[in-house]
DSSP file (Angstrom, degrees, kcal/mol; ACC not computed):
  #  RESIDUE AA STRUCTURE BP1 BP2  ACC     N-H-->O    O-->H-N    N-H-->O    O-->H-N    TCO  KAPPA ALPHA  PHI   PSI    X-CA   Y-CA   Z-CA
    1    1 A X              0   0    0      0, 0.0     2,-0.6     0, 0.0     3,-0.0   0.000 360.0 360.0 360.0 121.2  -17.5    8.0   40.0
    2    2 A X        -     0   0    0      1,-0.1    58,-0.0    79,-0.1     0, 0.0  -0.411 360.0-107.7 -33.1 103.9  -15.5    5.2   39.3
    3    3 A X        +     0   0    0     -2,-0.6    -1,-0.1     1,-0.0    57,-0.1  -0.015  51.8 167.4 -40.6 105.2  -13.1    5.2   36.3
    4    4 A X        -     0   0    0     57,-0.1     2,-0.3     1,-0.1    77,-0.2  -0.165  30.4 -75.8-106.2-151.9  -14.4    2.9   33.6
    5    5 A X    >   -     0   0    0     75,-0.4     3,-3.2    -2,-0.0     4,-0.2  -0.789  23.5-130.0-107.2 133.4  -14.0    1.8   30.1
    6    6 A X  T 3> S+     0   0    0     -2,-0.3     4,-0.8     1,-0.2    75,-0.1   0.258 109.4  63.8 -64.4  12.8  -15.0    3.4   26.8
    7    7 A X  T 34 S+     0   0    0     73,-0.2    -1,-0.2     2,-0.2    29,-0.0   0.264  88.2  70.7-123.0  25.3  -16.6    0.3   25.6
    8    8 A X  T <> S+     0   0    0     -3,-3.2     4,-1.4    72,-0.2    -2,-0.2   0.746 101.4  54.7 -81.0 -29.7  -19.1    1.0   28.7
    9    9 A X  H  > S+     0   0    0     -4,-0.2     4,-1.6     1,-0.2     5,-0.2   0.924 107.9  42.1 -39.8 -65.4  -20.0    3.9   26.3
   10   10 A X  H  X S+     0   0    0     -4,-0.8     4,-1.4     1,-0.2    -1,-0.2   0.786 115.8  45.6 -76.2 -15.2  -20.7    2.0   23.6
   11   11 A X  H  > S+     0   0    0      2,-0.2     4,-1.1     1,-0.1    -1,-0.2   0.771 119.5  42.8 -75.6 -22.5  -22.6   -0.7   25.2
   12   12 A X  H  X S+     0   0    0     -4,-1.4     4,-0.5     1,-0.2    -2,-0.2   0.672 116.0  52.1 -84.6  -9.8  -24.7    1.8   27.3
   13   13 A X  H >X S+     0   0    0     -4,-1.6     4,-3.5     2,-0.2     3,-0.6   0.920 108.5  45.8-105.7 -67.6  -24.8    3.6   24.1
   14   14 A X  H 3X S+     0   0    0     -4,-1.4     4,-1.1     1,-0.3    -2,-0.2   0.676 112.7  60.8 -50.8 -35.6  -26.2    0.2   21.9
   15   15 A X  H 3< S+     0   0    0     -4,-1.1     3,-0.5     2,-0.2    -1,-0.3   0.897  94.6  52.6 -34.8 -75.3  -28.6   -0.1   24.8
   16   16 A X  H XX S+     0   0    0     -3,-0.6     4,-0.6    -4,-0.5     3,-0.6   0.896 105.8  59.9 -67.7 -75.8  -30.3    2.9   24.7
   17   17 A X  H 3X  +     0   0    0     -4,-3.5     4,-1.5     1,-0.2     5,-0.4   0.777  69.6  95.3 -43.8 -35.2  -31.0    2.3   21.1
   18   18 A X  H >X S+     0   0    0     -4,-1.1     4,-1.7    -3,-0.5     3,-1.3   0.720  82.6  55.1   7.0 -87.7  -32.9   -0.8   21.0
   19   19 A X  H <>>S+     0   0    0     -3,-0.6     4,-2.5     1,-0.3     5,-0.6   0.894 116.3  39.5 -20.2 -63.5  -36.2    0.8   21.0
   20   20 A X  H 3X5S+     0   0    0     -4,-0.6     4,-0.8     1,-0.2     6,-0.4   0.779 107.8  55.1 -72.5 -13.1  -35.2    2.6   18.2
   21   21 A X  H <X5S+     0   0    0     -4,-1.5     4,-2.5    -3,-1.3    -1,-0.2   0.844 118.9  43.0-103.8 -36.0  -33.2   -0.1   16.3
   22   22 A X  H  <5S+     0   0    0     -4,-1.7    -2,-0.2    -5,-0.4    -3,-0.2   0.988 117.7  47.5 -79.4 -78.5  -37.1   -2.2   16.8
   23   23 A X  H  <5S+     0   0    0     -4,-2.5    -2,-0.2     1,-0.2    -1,-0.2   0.906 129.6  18.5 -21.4 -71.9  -39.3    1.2   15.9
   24   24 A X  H  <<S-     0   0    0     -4,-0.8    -1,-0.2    -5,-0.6    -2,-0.2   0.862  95.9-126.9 -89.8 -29.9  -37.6    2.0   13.0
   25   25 A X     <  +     0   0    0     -4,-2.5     2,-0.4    -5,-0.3    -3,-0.2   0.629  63.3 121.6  94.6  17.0  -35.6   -1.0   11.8
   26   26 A X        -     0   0    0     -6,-0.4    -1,-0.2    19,-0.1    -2,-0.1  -0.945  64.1-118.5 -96.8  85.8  -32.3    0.5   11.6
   27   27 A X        -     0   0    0     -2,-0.4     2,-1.0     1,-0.1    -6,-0.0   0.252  26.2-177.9 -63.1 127.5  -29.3   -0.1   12.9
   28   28 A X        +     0   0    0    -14,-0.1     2,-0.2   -10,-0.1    -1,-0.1  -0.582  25.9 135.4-132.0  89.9  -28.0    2.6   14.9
   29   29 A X        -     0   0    0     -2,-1.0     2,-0.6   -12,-0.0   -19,-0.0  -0.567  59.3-108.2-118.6 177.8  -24.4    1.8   16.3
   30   30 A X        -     0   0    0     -2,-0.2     5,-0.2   -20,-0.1   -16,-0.1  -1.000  46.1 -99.6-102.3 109.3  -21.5    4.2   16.3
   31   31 A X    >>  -     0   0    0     -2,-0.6     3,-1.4     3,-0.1     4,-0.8   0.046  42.4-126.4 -69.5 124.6  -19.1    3.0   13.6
   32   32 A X  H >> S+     0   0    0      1,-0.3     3,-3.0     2,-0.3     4,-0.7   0.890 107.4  57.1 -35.2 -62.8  -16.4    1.2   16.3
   33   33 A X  H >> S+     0   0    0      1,-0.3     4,-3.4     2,-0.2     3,-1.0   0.811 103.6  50.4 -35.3 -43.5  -13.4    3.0   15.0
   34   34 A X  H <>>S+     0   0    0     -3,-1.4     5,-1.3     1,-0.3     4,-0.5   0.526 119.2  43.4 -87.1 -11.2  -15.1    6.5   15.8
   35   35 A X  H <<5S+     0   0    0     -3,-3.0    -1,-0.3    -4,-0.8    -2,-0.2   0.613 113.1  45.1-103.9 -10.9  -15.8    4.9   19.3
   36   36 A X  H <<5S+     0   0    0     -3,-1.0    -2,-0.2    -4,-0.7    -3,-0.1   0.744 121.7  44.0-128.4 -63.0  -12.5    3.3   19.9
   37   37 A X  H  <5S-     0   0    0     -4,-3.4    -3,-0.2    -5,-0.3    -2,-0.1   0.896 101.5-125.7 -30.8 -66.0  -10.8    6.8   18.5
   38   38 A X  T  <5 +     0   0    0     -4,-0.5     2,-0.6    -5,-0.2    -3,-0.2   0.850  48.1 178.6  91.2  74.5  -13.0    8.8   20.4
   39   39 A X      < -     0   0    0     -5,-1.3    -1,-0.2    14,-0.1    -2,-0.1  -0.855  28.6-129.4-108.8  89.1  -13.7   10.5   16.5
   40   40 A X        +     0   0    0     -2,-0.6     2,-0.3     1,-0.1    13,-0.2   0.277  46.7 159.6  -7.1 142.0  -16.4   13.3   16.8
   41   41 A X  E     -A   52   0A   0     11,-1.8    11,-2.9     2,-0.0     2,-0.3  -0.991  33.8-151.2-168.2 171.8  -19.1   12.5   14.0
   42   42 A X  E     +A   51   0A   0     -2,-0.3     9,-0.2     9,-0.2     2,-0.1  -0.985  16.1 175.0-146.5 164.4  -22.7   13.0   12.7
   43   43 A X  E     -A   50   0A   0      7,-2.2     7,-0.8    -2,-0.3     2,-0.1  -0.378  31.5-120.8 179.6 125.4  -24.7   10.8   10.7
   44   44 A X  E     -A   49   0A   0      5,-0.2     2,-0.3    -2,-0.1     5,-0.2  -0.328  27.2-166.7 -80.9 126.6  -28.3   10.7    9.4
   45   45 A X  E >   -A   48   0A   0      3,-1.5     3,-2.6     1,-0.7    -1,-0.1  -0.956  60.2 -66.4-132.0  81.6  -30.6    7.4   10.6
   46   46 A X  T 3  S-     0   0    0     -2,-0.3    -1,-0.7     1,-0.3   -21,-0.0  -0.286 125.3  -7.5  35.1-149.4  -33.6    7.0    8.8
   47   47 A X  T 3  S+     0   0    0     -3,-0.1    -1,-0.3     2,-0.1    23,-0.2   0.518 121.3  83.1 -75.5   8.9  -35.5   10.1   10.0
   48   48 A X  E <   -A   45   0A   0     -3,-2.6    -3,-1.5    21,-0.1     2,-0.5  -0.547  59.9-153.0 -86.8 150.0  -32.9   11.3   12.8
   49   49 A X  E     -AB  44  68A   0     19,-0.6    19,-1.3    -5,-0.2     2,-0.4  -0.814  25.0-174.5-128.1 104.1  -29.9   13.2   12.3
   50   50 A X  E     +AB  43  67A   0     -7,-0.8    -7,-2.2    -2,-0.5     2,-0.4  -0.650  11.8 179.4 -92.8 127.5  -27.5   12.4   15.2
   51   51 A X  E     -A   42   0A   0     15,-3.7    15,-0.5    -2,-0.4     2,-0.3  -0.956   4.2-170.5-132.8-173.0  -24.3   13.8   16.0
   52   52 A X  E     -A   41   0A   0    -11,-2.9   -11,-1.8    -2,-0.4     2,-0.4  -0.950   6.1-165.4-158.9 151.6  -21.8   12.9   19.1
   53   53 A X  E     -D   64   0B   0     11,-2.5    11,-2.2    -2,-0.3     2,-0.3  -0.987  21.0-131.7-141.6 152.2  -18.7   14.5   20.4
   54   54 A X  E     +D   63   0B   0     -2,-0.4     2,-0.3   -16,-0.2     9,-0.2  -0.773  37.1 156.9-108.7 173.3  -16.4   12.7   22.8
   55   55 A X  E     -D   62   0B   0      7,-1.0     7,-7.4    -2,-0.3     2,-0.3  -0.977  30.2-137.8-164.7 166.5  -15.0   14.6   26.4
   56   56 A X  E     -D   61   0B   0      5,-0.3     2,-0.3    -2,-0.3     5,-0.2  -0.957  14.0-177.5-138.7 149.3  -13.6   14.4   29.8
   57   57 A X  E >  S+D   60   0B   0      3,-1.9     3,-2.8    -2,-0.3    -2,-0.0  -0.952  80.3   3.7-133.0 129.5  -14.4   16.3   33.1
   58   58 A X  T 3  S-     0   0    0     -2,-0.3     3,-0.1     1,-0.2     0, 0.0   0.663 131.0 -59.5  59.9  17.1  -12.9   15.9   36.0
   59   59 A X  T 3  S+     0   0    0      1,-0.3     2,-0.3   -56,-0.0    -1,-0.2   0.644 112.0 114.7  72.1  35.7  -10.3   13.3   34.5
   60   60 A X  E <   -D   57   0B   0     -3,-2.8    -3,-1.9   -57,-0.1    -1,-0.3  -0.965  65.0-133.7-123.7 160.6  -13.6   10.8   33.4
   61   61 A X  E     +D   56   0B   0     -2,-0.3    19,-2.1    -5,-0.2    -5,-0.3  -0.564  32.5 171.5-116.1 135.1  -14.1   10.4   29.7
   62   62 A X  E     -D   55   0B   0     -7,-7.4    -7,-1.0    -2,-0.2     2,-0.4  -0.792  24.8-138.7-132.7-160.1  -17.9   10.8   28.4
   63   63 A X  E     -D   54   0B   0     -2,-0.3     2,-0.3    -9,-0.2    -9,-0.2  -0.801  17.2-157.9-171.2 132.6  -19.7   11.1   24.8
   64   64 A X  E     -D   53   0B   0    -11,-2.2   -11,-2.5    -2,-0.4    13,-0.3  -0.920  11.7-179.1-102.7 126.6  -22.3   13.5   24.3
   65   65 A X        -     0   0    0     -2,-0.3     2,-0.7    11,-0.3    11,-0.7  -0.944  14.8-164.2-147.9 100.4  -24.4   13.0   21.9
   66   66 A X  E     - C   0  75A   0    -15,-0.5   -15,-3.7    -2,-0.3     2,-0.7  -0.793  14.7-154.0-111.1 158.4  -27.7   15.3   20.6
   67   67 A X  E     -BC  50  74A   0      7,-2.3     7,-0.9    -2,-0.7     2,-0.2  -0.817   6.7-150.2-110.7 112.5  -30.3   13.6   18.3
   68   68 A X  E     +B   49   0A   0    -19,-1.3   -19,-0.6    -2,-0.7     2,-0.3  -0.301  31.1 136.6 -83.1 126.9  -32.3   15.8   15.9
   69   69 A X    >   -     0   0    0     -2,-0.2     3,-3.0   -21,-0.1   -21,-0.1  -0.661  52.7-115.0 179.0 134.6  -36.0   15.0   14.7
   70   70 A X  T 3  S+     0   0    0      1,-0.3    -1,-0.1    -2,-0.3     3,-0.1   0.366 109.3  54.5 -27.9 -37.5  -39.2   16.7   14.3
   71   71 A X  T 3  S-     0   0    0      1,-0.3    -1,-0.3    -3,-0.1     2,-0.1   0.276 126.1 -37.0 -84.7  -4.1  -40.9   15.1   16.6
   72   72 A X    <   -     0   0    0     -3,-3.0    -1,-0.3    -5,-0.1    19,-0.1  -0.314  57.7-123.7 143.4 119.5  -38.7   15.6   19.7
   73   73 A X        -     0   0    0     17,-0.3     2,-0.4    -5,-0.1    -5,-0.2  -0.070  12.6-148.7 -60.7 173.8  -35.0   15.7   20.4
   74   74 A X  E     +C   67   0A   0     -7,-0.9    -7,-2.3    14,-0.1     2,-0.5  -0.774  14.8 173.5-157.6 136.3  -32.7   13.9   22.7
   75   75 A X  E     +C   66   0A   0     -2,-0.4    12,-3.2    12,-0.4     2,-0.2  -0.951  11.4 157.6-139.9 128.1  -29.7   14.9   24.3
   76   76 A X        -     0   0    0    -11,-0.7     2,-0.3    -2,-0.5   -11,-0.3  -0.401  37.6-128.8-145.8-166.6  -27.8   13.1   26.7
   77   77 A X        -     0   0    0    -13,-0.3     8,-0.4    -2,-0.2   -13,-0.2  -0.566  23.6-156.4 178.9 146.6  -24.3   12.7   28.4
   78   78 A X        -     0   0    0     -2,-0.3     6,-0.2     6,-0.2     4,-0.2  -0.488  14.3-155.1-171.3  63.5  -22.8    8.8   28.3
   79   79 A X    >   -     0   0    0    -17,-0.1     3,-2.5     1,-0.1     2,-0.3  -0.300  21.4-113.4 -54.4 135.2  -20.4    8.5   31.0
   80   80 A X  T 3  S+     0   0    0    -19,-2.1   -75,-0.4     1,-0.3   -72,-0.2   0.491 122.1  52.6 -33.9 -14.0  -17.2    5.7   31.1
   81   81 A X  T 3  S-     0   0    0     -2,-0.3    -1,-0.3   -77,-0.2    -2,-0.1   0.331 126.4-109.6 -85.1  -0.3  -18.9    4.2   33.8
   82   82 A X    <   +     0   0    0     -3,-2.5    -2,-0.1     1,-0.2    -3,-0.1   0.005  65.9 147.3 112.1 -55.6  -22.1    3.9   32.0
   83   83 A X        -     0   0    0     -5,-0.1     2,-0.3    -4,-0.1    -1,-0.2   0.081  36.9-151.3 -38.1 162.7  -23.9    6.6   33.9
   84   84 A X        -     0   0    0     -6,-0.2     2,-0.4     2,-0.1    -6,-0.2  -0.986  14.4-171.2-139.1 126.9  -26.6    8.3   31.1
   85   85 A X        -     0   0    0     -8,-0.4     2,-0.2    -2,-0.3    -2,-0.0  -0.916  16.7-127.5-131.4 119.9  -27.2   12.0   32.2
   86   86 A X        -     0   0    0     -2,-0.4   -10,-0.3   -10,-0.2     2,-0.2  -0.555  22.9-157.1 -53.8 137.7  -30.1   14.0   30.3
   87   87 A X        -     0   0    0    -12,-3.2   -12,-0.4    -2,-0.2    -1,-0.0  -0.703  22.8 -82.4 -98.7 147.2  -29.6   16.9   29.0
   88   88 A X        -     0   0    0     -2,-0.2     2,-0.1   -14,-0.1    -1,-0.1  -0.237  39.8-145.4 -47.6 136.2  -31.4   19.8   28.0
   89   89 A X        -     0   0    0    -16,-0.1     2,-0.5    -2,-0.0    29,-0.1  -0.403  23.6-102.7 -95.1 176.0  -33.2   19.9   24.6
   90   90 A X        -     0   0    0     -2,-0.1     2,-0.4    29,-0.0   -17,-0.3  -0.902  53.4-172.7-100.3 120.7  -33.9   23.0   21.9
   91   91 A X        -     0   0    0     -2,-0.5    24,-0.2    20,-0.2    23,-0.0  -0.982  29.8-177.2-129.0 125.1  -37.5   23.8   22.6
   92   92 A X        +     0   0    0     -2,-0.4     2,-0.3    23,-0.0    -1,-0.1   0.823  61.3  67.4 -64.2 -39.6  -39.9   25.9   21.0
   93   93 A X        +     0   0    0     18,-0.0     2,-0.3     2,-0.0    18,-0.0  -0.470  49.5 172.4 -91.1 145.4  -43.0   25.9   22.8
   94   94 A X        -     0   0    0     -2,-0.3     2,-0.3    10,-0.0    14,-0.1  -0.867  28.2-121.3-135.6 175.9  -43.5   27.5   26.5
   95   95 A X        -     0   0    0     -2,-0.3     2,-0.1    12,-0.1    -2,-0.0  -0.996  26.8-171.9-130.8 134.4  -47.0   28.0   28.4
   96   96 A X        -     0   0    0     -2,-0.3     2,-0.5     8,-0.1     3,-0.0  -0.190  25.5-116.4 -83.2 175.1  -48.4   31.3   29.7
   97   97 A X        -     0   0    0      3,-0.2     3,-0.4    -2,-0.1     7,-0.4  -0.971  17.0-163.1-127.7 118.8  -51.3   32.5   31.8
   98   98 A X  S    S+     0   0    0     -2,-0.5     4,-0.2     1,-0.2    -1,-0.0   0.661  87.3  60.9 -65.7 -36.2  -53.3   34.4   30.0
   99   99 A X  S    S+     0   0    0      2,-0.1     2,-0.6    -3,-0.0    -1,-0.2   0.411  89.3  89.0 -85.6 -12.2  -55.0   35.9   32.9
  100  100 A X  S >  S-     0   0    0     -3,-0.4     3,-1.7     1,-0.0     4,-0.4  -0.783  84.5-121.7-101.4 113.5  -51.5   37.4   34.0
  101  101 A X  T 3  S+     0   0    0     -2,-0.6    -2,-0.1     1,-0.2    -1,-0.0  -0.170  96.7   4.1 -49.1 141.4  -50.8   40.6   32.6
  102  102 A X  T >> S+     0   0    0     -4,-0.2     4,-0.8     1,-0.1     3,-0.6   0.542  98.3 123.9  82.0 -20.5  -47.4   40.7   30.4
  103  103 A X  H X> S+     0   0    0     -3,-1.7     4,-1.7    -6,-0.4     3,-1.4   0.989  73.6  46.8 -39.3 -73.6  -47.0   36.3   31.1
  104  104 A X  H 34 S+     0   0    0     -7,-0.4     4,-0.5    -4,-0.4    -1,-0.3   0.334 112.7  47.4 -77.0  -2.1  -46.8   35.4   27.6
  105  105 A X  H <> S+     0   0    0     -3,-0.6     4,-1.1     2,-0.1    -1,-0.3   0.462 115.3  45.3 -71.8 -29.1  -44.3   38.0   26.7
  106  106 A X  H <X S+     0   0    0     -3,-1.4     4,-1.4    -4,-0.8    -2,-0.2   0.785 111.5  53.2 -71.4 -42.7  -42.2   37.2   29.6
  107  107 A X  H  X S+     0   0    0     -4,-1.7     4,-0.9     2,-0.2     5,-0.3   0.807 113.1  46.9 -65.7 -54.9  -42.6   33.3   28.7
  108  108 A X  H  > S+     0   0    0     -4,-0.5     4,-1.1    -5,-0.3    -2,-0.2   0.823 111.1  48.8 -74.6 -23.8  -41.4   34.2   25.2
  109  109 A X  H  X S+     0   0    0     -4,-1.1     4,-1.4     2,-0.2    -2,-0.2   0.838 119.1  37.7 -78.9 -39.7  -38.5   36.3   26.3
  110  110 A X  H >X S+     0   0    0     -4,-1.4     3,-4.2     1,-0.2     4,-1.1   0.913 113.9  57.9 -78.9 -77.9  -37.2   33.6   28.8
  111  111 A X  H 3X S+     0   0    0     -4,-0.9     4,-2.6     1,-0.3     5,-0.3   0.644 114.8  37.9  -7.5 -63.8  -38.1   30.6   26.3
  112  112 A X  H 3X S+     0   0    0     -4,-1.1     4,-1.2    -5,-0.3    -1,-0.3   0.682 110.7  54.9 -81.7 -18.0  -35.9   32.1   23.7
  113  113 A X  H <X S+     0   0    0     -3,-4.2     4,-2.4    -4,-1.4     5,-0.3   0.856 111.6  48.6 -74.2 -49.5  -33.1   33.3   26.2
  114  114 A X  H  X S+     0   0    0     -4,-1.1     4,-1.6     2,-0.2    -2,-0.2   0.971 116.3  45.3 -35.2 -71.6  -33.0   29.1   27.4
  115  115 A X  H  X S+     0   0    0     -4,-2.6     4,-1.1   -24,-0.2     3,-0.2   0.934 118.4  44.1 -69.8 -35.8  -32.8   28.1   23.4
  116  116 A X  H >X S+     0   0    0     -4,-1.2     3,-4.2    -5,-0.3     4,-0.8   0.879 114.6  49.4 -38.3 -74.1  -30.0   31.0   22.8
  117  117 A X  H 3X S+     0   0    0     -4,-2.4     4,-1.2     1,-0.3    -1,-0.3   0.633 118.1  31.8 -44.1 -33.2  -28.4   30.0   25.4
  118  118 A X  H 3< S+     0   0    0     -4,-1.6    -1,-0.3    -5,-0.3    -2,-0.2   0.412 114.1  62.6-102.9   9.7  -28.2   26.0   24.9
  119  119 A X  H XX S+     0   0    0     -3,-4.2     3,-1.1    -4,-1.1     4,-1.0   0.845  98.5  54.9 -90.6 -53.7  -28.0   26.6   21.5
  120  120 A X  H 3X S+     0   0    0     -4,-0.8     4,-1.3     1,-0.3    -2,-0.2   0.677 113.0  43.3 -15.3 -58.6  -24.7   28.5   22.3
  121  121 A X  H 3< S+     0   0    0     -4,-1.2     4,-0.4    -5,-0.2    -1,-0.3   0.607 103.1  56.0-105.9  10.3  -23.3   25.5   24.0
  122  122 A X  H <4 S+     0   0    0     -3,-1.1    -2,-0.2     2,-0.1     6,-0.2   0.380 110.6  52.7-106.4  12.8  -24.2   22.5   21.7
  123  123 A X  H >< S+     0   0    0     -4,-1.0     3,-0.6     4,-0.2     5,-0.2   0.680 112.9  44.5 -94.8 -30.1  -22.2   24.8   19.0
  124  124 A X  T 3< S+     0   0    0     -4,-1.3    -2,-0.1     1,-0.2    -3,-0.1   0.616 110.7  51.6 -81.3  -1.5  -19.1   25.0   21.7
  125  125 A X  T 3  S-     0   0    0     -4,-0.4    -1,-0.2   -72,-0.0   -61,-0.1   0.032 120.8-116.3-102.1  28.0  -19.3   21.1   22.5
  126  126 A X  S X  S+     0   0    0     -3,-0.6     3,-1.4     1,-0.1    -3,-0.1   0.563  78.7 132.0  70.5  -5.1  -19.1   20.7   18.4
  127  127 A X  T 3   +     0   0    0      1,-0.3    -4,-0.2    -6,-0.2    -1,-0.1   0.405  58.4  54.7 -76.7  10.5  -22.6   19.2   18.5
  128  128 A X  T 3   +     0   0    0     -5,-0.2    -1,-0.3    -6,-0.2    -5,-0.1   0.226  62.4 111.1-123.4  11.6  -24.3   21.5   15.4
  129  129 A X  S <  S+     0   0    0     -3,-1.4     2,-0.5     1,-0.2    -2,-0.1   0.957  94.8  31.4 -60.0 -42.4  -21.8   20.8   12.2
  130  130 A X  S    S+     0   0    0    -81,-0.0     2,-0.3    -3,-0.0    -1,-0.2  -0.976  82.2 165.6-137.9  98.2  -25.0   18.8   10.6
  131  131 A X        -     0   0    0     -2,-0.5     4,-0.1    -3,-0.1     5,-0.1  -0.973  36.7-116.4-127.1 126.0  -28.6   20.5   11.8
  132  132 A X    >>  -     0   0    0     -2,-0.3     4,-2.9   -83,-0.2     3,-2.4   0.188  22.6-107.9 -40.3 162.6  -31.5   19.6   10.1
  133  133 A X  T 34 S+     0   0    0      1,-0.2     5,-0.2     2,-0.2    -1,-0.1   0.518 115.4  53.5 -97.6  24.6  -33.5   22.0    8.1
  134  134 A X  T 34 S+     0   0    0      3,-0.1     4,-0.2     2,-0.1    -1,-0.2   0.370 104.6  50.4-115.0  35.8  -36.2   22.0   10.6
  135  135 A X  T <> S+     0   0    0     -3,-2.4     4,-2.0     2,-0.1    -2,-0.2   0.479 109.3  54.0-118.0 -21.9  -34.2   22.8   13.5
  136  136 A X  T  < S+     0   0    0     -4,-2.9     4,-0.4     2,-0.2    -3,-0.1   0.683 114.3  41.9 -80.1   3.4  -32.7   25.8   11.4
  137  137 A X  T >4 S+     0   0    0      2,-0.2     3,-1.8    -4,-0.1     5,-0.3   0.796 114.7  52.5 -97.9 -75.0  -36.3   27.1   10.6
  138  138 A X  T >> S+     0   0    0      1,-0.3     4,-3.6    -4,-0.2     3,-1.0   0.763 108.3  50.3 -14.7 -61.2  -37.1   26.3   14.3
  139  139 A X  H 3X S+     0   0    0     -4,-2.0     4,-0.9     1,-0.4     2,-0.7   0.883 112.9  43.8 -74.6 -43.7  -34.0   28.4   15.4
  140  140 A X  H <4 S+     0   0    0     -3,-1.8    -1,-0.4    -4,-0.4     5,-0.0  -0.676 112.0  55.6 -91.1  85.3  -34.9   31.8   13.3
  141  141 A X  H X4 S+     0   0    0     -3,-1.0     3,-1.4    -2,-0.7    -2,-0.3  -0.428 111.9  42.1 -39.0 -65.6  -38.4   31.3   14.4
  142  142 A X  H 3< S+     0   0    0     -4,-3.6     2,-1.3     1,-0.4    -2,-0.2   0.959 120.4  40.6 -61.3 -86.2  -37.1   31.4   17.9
  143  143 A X  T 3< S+     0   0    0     -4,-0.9     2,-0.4    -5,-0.1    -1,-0.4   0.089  81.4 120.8 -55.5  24.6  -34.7   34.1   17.5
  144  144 A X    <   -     0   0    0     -3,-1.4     2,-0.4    -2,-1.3     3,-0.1  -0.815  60.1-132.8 -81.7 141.4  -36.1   36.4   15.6
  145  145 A X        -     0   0    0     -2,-0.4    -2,-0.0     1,-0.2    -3,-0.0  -0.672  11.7-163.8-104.9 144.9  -36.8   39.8   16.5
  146  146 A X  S    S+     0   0    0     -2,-0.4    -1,-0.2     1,-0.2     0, 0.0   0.972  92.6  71.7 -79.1 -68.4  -40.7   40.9   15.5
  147  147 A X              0   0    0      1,-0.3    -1,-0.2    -3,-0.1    -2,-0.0   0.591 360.0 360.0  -5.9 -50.0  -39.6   44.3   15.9
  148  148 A X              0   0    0      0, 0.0    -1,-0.3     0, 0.0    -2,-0.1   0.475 360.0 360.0 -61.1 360.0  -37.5   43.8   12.4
């Protein structure tokens, strides 16, 4: 990857939003400073609650960013060059076979090892200080042991 500029971020960033700025009618930038800084934030967008961490790998600069909302997350990667790499999301629902003994217990134990687990790392990339409260119901739904 070519080395770019952090204000490939914020255009690729501004981009990306559109849709949403049209949908919802909002303006949904990243306050300049906090981009310019590289200043880790959150901030609530009509019904989304977004937050963003900046980073480097491999001596290129990114901001990571996941976006919380009822309806579906979105979690992404925003490299200096531009690049947008998806990320994995917190999901509740998996699908079974009914017809397979033992699926749908197997489907709920991996399903809920995936959300530990990425749950795990969007609290070590800083990405949970502000999680709505239907992603903390979500998250003791998911982890919870029936057994209890």
């Amino acid at each position: 990857m070519e080395r770019g500029s952090i204000d490939k971020i914020g255009a690729t960033f501004t981009g990306m939003n559109r849709y949403f700025e049209e949908r919802y009618r909002e303006t949904f930038a990243i306050p300049e400073d906090a981009l310019q800084e590289r200043k880790n934030g959150s901030m609530r967008i009509a019904t989304f609650q977004f937050n963003w961490v900046f980073g480097e790998a491999d001596g290129y600069e990114y901001m990571e960013f996941y976006r919380f909302h009822r309806f579906g997350d979105e979690h992404a990667r925003i490299w200096e060059d531009g690049t947008v790499e998806d990320l994995d999301t917190l999901e509740t629902m998996y699908a079974y076979n009914p017809n397979i003994p033992g699926d749908e217990e197997r489907k709920s134990e991996e399903s809920a090892q995936r959300y530990e687990n990425l749950l795990k790392e969007l609290s070590e990339a800083g990405l949970l200080g502000t999680v709505p409260g239907h992603t903390a119901i979500n998250t003791f739904l998911m982890l919870q042991d029936e057994k209890e």
